[in-house]
C-alpha positions as CSV (number, residue, x, y, z in Angstrom):
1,X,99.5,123.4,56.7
2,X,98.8,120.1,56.8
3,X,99.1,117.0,59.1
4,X,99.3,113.3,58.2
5,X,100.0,110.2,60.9
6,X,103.3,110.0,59.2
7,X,104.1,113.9,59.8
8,X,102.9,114.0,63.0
9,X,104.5,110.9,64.1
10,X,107.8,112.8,64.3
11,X,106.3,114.8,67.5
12,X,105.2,111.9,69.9
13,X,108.4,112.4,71.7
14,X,108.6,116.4,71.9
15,X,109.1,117.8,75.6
16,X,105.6,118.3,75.9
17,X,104.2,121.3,77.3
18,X,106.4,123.0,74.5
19,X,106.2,126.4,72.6
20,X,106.3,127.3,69.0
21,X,109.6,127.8,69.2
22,X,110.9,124.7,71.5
23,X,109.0,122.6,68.8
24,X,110.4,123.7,65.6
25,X,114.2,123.2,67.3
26,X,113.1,119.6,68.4
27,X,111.9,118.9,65.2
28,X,115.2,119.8,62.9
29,X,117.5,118.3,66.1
30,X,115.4,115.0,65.8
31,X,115.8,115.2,61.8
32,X,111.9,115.5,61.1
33,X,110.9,115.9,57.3
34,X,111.2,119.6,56.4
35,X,107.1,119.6,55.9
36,X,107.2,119.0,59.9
37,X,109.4,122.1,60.4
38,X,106.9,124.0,57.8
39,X,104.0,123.2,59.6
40,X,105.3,123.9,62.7
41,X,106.9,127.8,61.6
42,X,103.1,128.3,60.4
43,X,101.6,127.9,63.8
44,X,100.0,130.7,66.0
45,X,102.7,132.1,68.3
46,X,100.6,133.5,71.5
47,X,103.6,132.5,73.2
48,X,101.5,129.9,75.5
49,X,103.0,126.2,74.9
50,X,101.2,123.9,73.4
51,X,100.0,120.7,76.0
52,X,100.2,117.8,73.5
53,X,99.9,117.0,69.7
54,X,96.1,117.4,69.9
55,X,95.9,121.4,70.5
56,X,98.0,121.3,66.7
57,X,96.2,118.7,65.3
58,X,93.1,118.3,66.8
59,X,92.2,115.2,64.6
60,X,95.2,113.2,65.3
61,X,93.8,110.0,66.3
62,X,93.9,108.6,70.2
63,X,94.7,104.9,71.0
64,X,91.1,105.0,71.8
65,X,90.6,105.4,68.0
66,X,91.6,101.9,66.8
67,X,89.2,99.0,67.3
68,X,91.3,96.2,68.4
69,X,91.3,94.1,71.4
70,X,94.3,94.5,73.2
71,X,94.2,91.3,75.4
72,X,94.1,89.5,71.8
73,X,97.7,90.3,71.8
């Protein structure tokens, strides 16, 4: 399994909380690459939803991660 921005990109607007199961049908309704849908059957299914993108990919960058000033813009 692996995650890039790209890849995870297609989950920003999943019905968070969501389980296992309420992911991987979001992600072939919302016509996500099939590497989404991969990585997504290859998660742990304790049958507790998942809270955000963060419990699956712990690394994916925050908007506290990029150095930019927003009052710039």
């Amino acid at each position: 399994m692996y995650w890039t921005l790209e890849l995870a990109s297609y989950l920003e607007d999943a019905p968070w909380p969501a389980t296992k199961d309420e992911l991987i049908d979001f992600g072939i309704r919302s016509g996500a690459p099939l590497e989404v849908v991969e990585n997504l059957q290859e998660l742990e299914d304790d049958g507790q939803p998942y809270e955000n993108i963060e419990e699956i990919w712990p690394d994916y960058p925050s908007k506290d991660d990029f150095f930019f000033n927003e009052d710039e813009y």
